[in-house]
N, C-alpha and C positions, 0 to 999 in steps of 0.2 A: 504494500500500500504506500509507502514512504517515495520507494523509486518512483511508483504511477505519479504521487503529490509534484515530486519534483522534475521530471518527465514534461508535466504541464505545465507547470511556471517556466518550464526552462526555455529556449529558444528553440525548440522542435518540439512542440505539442502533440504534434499530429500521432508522432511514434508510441504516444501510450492510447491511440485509438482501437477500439473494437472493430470488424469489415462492417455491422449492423449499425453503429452509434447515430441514435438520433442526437439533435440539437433543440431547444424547445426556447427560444430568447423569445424574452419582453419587448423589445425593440421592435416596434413596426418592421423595420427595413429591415432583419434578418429573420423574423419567425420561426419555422419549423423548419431542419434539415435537416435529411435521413442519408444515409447511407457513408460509410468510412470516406469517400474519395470528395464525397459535397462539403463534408465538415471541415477535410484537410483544406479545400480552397478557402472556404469561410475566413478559419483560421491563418490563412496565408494572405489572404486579401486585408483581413483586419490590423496586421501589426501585432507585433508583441504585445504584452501586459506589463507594466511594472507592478510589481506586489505590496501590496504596505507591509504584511508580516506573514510567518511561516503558513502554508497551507494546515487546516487543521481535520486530524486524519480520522476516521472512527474503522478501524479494522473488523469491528463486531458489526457491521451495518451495510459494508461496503462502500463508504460515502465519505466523499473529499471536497469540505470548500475552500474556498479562496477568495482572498477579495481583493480588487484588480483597481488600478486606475489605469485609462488609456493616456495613447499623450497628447491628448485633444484637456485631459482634464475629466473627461467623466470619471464616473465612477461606478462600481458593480461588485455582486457578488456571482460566482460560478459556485452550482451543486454537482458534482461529479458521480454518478453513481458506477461502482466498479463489480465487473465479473470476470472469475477467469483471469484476470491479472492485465484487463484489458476495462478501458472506458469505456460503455455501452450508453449510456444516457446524460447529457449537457444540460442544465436548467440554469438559465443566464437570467440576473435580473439586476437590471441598470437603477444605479439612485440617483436620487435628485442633487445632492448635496455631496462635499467631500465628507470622507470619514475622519471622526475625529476617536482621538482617544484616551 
């Protein structure tokens, strides 16, 4: 689970994707995207993530978030759900406001 956390923060996300993985963002402009190869452009098209702090990992549940700012300045959280040792499901949800802490 820790490798998959870090996998995704890291500058090649796509390589801890499942071939199935949907994508499910809050974002108008991205909604739903299914399949390993739609996700990996998504993710290519959008730019990295800078991360504010360590992804936090729940290995009993299979589920990894993160919380991202772009460098436009938004800001977000990603739900990662993990099978098999592979990301199959993306819940992206954009905030309004930086995060503080």
């Amino acid at each position: 689970m820790r490798e998959i956390a870090d996998g995704w923060v890291g500058p090649e996300p796509a390589g801890v994707l499942g071939p199935d993985v949907v994508l499910r963002s809050a974002l108008a402009e991205v909604g739903d995207v299914e399949g390993g190869a739609a996700v990996r452009d998504l993710l290519s098209a959008r730019g990295p993530r800078a991360v504010h702090r360590e992804p936090v990992v729940d290995p009993e549940r299979g589920a990894v978030a993160v919380l991202w700012t772009a460098d436009d300045g938004a800001t977000g959280i990603e739900f990662l759900v993990v099978r098999d040792d592979r990301v199959v499901e993306v819940r992206s949800y954009p905030a309004n406001r930086p995060f503080h802490y």
